[in-house]
C-alpha positions in Angstrom: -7.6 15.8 -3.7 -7.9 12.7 -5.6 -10.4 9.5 -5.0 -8.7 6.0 -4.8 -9.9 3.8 -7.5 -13.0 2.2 -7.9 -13.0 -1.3 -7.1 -15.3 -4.2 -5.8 -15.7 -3.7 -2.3 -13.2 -6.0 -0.4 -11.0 -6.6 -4.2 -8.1 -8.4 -3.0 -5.0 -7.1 -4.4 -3.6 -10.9 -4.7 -6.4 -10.8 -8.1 -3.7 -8.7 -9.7 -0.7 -10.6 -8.9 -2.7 -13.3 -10.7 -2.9 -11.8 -13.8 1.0 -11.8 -13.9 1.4 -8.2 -14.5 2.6 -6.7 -11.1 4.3 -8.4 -7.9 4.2 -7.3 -4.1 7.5 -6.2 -3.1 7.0 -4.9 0.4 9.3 -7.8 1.6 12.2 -6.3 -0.2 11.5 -3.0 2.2 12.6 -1.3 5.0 9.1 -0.6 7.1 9.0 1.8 10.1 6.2 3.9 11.6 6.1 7.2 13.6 4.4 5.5 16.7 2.8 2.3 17.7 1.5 -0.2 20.9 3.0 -3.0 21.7 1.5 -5.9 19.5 0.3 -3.7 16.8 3.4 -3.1 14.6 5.1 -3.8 11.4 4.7 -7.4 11.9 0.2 -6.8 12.0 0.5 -5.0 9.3 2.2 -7.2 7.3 0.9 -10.6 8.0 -1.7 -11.1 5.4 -4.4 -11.5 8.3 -7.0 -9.0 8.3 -8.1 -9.7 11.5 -4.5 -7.6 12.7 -3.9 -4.3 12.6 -1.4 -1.5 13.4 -2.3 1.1 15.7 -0.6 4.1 16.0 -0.1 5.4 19.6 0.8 9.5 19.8 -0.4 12.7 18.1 -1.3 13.1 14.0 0.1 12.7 11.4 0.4 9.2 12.0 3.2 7.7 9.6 4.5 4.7 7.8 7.7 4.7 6.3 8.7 2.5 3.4 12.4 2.7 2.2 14.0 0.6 -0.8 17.3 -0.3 -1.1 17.6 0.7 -4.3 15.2 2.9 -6.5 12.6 0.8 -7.1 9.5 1.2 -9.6 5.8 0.9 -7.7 2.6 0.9 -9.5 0.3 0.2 -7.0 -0.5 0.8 -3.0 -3.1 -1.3 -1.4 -4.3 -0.5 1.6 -6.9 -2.4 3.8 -9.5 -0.7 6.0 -12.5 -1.6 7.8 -14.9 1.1 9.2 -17.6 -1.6 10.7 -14.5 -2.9 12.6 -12.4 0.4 13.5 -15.0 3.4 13.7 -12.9 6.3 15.0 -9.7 4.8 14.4 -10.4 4.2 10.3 -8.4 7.1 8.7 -10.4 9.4 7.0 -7.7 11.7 5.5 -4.2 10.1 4.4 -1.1 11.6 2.1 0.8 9.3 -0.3 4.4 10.7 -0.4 7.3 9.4 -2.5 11.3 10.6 -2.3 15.1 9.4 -2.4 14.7 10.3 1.6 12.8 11.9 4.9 13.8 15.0 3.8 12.6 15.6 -0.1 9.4 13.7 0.0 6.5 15.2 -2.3 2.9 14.3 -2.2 1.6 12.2 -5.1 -2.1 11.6 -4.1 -4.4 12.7 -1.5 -7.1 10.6 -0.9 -10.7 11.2 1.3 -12.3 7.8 2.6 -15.8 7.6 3.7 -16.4 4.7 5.8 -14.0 2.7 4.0 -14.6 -1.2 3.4 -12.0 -3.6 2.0 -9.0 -2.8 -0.2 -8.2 0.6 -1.4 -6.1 0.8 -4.4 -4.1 3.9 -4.9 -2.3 4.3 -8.5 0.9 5.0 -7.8 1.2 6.6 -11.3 2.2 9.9 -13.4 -0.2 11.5 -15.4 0.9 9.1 -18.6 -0.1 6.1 -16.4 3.7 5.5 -15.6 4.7 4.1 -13.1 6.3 5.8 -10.1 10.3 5.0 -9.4 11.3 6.2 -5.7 13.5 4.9 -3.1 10.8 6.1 -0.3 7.5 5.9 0.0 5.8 7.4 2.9 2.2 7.3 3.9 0.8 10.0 6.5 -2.8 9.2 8.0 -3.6 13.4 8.4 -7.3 12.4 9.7 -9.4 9.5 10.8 -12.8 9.7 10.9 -15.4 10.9 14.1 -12.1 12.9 14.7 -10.0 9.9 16.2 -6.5 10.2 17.4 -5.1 6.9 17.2 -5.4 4.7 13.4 -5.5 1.3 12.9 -4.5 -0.2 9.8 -5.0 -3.9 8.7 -2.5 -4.2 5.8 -0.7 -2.5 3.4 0.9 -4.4 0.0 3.1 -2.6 -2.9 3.0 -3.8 -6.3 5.7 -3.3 -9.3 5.1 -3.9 -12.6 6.5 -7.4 -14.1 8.7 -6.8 -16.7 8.4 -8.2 -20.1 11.7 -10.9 -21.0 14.0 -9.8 -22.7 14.9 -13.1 -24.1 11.6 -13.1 -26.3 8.0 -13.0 -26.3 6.5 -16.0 -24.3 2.5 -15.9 -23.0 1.8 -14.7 -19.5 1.6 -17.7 -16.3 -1.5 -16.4 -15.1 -2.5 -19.8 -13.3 -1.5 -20.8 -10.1 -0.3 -23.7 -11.4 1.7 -21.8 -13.7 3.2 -19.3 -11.9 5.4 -21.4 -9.9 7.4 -22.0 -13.1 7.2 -18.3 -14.2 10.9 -17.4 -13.9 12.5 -20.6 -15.3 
C-alpha cells in the first residue's frame, strides 16, 4: 500500500507541463470505463472542468481503461477529487494497473485517500525512478469512502517525460510564451 505524493492541496498538474519536462498525452488514448450514467462519461472526465465528473453506475470495482496505440512511456497519473463536493462517492481505495492488455495487467501502486482534496499525483515509476512503458493503463476504484457504491471522478491527465533533442543541447521553453515555439 503506497501514499500518492505529497503535494500542495489543489497542485495543478498543468505546473509540471510548465516546467517543460513532461506532457499530457491522454488525447493520444483510447478511454473506456466499466459503467457510467448518461452525462457523466469520458467526455466529464476529460474536459478540464472540475466542476464535471464521471460517475460510475453498477457494482465495484469501478474501472477506467486507458489503452495506447503503441507502448508508450508514462511518468505521471493525476487524478482529481473532491470530498467537500462528492462525500460517499470520493474513492477511498483505488489500484493503478499497467499491461500490453485486459488480460496481463499487474498492479503498480495502491493508494488509500482520506478525504481527498485537489490533485493526486501518483508516480507512475520503478523503484530507480524510471518511468513506466505500457500499452494499458487501468485504474480500478476498489472503495470509496462512508462505503459508497457509485464514484465520481472530476479528471484524470497522464504525463510522459519530454525527451531531450537529439540534435544538441538547447535550454528548456519553460514560458508560456516559449512553449509555443518548443518543437521548431
Amino acid at each position: 500500500m503506497t501514499t500518492p505524493n505529497k503535494t500542495p492541496p489543489g497542485a495543478d498538474p498543468k505546473q509540471l507541463e510548465r516546467t517543460g519536462t513532461v506532457r499530457e498525452i491522454g488525447s493520444q488514448a483510447v478511454w473506456s470505463l466499466s459503467s457510467c450514467k448518461p452525462g457523466f462519461g469520458v467526455d466529464q472526465l476529460r474536459d478540464d472542468n472540475l466542476e464535471t465528473y464521471w460517475q460510475s453506475d453498477g457494482s465495484q470495482p469501478h474501472l477506467v481503461n486507458i489503452q495506447f496505440r503503441r507502448k508508450t512511456t508514462v511518468k505521471t497519473l493525476c487524478i482529481y477529487a473532491d470530498y467537500k463536493s462528492d462525500e460517499s462517492y470520493t474513492p477511498s481505495k483505488i489500484s493503478v494497473r499497467v499491461g500490453n492488455n485486459f488480460h496481463n495487467l499487474q498492479e503498480i501502486r495502491q493508494l488509500e485517500l482520506v478525504e481527498p482534496s485537489g490533485w493526486i499525483h501518483v508516480p507512475l515509476t520503478d523503484n530507480h525512478k524510471k518511468p513506466t512503458r505500457t500499452f494499458m493503463i487501468q485504474i480500478a476504484v476498489l472503495a470509496n469512502h462512508q462505503n459508497g457504491r457509485d464514484t465520481h471522478m472530476r479528471q484524470i491527465k497522464i504525463y510522459t517525460p519530454v525527451e531531450e533533442s537529439s540534435i544538441g543541447k538547447f535550454p528548456r521553453c519553460t514560458t508560456i510564451d516559449f512553449m509555443m515555439y518548443r518543437s521548431i
